[in-house]
RORORO-451771 format. One record per residue (C-alpha): x, y, z. Coordinates in pm, whole numbers, plus 32768, in hexadecimal, padded with zeros to 4 digits. Each point is the difference from the previous one (the first is absolute). Layout:
// RORORO-451771
XYZ/...
***
This chain:
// RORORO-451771
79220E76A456/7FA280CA8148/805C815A8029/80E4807A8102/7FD5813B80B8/80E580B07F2A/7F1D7FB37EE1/7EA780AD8086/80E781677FF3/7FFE7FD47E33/804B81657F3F/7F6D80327E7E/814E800A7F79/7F367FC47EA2/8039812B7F07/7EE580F98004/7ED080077ECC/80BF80C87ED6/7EA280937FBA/80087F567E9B/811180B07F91/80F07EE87FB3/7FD680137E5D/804C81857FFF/814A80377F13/811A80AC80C9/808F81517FCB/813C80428023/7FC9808B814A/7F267ED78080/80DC7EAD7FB4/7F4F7EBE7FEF/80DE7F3D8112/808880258155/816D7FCC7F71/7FCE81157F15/7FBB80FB8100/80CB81437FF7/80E58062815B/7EFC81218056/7EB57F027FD8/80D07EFC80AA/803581048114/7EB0806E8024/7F7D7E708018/80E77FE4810A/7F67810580B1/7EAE7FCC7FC4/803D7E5F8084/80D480878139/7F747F678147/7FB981768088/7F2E80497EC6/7F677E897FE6/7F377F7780FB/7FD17EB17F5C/81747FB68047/7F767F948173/812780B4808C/7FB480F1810F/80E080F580EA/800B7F8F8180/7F5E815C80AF/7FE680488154/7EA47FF07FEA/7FF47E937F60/811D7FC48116/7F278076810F/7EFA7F177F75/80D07EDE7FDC/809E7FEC8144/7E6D7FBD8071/7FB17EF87F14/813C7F5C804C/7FC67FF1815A/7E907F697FE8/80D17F027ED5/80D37F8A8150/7ED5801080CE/7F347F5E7EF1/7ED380D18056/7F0F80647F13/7F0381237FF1/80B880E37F7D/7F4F813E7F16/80BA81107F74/7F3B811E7F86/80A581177F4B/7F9C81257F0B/80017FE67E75/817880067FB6/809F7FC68133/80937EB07F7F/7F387EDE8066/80567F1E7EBC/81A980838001/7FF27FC8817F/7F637E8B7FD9/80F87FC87EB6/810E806D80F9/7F9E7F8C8161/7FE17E787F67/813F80137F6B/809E803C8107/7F517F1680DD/80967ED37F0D/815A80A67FFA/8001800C8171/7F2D7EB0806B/808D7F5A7EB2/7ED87ED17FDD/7EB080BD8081/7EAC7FAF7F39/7F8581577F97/7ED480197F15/7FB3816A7F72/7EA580547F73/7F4781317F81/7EC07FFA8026/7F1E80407EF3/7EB1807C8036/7EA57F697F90/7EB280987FCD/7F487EA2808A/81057F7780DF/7FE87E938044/80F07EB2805D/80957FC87ED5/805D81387F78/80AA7FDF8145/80C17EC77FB3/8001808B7EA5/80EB81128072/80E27F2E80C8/801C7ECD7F22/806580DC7F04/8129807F80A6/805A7EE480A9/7FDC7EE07F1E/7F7880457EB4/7EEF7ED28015/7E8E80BD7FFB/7F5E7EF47F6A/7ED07F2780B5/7ED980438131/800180D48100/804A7F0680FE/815D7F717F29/805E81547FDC/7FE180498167/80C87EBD803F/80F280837F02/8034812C80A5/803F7F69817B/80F87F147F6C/80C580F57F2D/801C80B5814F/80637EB480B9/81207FC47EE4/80738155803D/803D7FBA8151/80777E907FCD/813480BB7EEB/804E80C7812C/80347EFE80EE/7F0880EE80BD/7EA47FC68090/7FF181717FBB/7F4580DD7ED6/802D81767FE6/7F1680987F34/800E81977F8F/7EC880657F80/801581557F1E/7EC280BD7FDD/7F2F7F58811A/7F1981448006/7F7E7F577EFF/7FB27ECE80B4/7E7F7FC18097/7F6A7F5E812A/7FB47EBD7F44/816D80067F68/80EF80218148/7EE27EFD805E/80757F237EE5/815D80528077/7F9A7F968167/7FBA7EAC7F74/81207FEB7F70/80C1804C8139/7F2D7F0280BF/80557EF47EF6/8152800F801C/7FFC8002817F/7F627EC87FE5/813E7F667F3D/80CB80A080FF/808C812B7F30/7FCA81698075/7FAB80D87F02/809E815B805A/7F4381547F57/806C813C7FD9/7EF880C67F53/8047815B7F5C/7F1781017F57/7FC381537FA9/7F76811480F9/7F05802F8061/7F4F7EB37F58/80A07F10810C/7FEA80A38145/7EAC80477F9E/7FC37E977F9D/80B67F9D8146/7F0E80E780D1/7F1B7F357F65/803B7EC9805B/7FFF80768180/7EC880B47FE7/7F7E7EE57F7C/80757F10812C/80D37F407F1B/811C7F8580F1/805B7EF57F39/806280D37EDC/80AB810780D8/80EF7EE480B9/805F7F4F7EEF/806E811A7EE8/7FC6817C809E/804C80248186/815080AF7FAD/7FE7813F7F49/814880537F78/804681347F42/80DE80267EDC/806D816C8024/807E80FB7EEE/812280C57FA8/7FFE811A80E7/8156805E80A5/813D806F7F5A/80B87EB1809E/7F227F497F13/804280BB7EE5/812E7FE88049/801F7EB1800E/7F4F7FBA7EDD/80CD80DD7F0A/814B7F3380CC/7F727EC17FB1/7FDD80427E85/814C806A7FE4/80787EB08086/7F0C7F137F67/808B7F6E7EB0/7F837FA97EB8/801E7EB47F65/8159807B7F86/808B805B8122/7F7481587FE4/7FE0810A8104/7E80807E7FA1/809F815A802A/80F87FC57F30/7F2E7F9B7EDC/7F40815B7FDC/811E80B28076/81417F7C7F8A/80F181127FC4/7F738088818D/80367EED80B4/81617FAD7F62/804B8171809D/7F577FB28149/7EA780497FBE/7F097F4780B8/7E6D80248051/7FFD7FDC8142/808281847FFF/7EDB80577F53/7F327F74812B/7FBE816980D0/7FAB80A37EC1/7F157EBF7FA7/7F838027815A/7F9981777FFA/7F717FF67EAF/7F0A7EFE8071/7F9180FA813D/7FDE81187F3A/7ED77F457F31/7F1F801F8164/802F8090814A/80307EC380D1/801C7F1D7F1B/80DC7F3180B5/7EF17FB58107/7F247F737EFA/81207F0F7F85/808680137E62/7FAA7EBD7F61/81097F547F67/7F7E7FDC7EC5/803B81837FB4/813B802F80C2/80517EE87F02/7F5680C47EBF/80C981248084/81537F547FFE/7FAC7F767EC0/7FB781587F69/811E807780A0/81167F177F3A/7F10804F7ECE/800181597FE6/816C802A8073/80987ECA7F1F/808C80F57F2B/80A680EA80D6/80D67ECB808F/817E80CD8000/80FB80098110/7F9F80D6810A/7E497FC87FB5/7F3C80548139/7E9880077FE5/7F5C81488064/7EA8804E80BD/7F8080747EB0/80447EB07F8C/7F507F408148/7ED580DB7FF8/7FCC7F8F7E88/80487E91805A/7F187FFC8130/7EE980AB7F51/802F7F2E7EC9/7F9F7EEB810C/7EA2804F805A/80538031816C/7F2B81198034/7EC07F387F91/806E7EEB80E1/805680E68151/7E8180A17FA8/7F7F7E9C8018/80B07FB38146/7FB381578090/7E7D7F9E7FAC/7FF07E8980A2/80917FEE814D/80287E947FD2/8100804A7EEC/80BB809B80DC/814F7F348032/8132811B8019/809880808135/7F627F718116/80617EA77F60/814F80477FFA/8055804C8191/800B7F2380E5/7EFD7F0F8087/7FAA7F728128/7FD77E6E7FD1/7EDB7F648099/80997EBC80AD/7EE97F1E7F72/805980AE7EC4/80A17EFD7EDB/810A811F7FD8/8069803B8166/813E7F1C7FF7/807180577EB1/813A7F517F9E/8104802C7EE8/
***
């Protein structure tokens, strides 16, 4: 049976390797099924699966940065214009913002062909690790030559479109620092195949910073056009966390996302609070200072999601306890939280490669190019 789009986006829902545990006798304070678990080990599974604290859940929090983002990529969607690159530092979000950018390109354009991939890196790269990669998500079928693979390939592509009613592919590469010369090559032969069956294969390419400007420098220096047009002639950031709107914005949009049952998230780690009022969106100037105080500008260098996240985590984990009436975290608290998160290390790294660099300047204003594929954006 052929995939659809939907399928290429599959989760490991599998349970994890028990480490060869499974014959050990349980204790009294270890039972030996789920149904047996006590309220306080049911309590801390809960916690431990929650979306915040799971990433595997595929469930990701709309931010003004991914919404900055977005609004570009859907614009070049309507335009159907490829050549998109998004470079951005180590934990600024490239996999949640892909995860949540192609979501919401199928909730809004409803039947849209949309094939995510993360690129794997090889020590020899050649063709058919290439299709090897792709066939894998795609269809499943890595069986036979080179050439039936690479036939394979174009066709899974082509049915993608066809399911659509489209003669459109978008494809969001993750890692594509990784990618060589030869591979975006392969990739350009790829995009050439399917022009030749009439279907446009639309890329958006992101990677970590600085591997893919570098590697995009690279293909100008090296006079390769062709490459450039096709997959990097639009370099669009994806910026950090760096104003107190965000933050606040953030800690508003976890207090109205829900859990499967209908769940405020803040009302999970906080319910006594938030039945008296509390919410953690108030928490968001003390978040916000806490953050600054780790380095002198910080906010110009951008904080990466990924510990604003670990912060926020730490925060509900270190305060779960104190849940009562009239809770209100403290800057004690925050300063533990954020330096639980390894944001220090992070800002250091930023501070140290210019090309990291993705905070304030990101987050004012910008003056659109009218060439550019984001000049017209459109909601």
């Amino acid at each position: 049976m052929t995939n659809t789009a939907a399928d290429y986006e599959a989760v490991n829902d599998g349970d994890e390797n028990d480490g060869g545990l499974q014959d050990e006798i349980p204790s009294e304070d270890q039972p030996a099924a789920d149904g047996e678990l006590t309220e306080e080990q049911m309590r801390m599974r809960e916690f431990q699966q929650h979306p915040i604290n799971n990433p595997a859940k595929q469930i990701r929090i709309w931010t003004l940065p991914i919404d900055d983002l977005y609004r570009k990529i859907k614009n070049a969607v309507l335009r159907r214009r490829s050549g998109i690159y998004v470079p951005a530092a180590t934990g600024d979000g490239k996999t949640s913002s892909i995860i949540a950018i192609t979501k919401r390109l199928r909730m809004e354009f409803g039947r849209i062909a949309i094939v995510r991939q993360s690129y794997l890196v090889h020590q020899q790269p050649s063709v058919r690790g290439f299709y090897y990669q792709f066939l894998e998500t795609m269809s499943g079928n890595l069986k036979g030559e080179t050439s039936a693979q690479r036939t394979r390939l174009v066709n899974a592509f082509l049915d993608a479109a066809r399911l659509a009613k489209d003669d459109a592919v978008y494809l969001f590469i993750d890692e594509a620092q990784q990618m060589r010369d030869m591979e975006v090559g392969f990739l350009k032969d790829l995009y050439n195949a399917l022009e030749l069956q009439k279907v446009q294969l639309v890329t958006f390419l992101f990677g970590q910073n600085p591997g893919l400007s570098d590697a995009v420098n690279g293909f100008k220096n090296a006079k390769r056009e062709d490459l450039v047009a096709r997959f990097a002639c639009y370099d669009t950031r994806l910026r950090s966390f760096s104003t107190l709107t965000d933050i606040t914005h953030l800690l508003n949009q976890i207090d109205c996302t829900v859990d499967k049952n209908g769940r405020p998230y803040t009302e999970f780690f906080f319910p006594t609070a938030y039945a008296n009022g509390y919410r953690l969106v108030c928490e968001a100037s003390q978040l916000y200072s806490a953050m600054k105080r780790v380095m002198t500008g910080g906010e110009q260098y951008g904080f990466p999601a990924r510990q604003v996240f670990y912060a926020i985590q730490d925060f509900f984990a270190f305060e779960l306890d104190k849940d009562a009436p009239d809770f209100r975290g403290s800057a004690k608290q925050w300063d533990i939280a954020v330096a639980n998160s390894a944001l220090k290390a992070m800002l250091n790294h930023k501070q140290s490669t210019p090309s990291a660099c993705s905070g304030l300047q990101l987050a004012l204003p910008q003056t659109s190019d009218s060439d550019s594929p984001t000049s017209a954006e459109t909601d």
